[in-house]
C-alpha positions in Angstrom: 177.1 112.1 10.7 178.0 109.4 13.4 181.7 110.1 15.3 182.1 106.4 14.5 185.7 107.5 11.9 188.3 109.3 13.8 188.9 111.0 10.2 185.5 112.6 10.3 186.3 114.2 13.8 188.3 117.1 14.5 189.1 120.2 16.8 186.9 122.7 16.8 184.3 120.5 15.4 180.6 121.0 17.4 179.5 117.2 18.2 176.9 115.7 20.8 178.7 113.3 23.1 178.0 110.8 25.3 179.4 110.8 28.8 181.0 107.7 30.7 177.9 108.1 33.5 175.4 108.8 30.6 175.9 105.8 29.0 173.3 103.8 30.3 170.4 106.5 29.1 171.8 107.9 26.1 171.7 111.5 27.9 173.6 113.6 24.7 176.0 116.5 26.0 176.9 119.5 23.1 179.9 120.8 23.3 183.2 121.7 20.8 185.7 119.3 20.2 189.4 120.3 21.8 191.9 117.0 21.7 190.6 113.8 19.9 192.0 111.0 22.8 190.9 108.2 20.6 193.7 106.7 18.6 192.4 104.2 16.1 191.3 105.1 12.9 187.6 103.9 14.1 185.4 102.8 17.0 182.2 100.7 17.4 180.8 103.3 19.9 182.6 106.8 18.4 185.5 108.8 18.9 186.3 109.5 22.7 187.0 113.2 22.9 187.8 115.6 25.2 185.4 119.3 24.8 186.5 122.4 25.4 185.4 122.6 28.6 187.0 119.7 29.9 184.3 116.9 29.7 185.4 113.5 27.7 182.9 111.3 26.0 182.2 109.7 23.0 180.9 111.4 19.6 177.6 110.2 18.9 176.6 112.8 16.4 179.0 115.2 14.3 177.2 118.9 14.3 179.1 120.5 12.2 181.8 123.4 12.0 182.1 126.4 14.4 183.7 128.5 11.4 181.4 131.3 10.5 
């Protein structure tokens, strides 16, 4: 699933994210989703998100749940 929907995106989700500097490549960056920092209900390129540990990028691919 593409982080395209802000519905579809939420904390503690895993995603793959791109970074502001990692835009030109594509470079993805895994991480787990803390505060969603996009407000509309969509976006062309994904949900900008902060992670857990602090980096903020865009949601190009929705993992899935942490919950075990």
């Amino acid at each position: 699933m593409d982080g395209k929907k802000r519905s579809d995106v939420k904390p503690g989700l895993e995603v793959n994210i791109v970074l502001k500097q990692d835009q030109r490549t594509g470079k993805k960056t895994r991480g787990i989703v803390k505060d969603l920092l996009t407000n509309s209900a969509t976006h062309p390129h994904g949900i900008k998100v902060r992670l857990e540990d602090g980096q903020v990028g865009r949601v190009s691919e929705i993992l899935g749940s942490t919950d075990k």
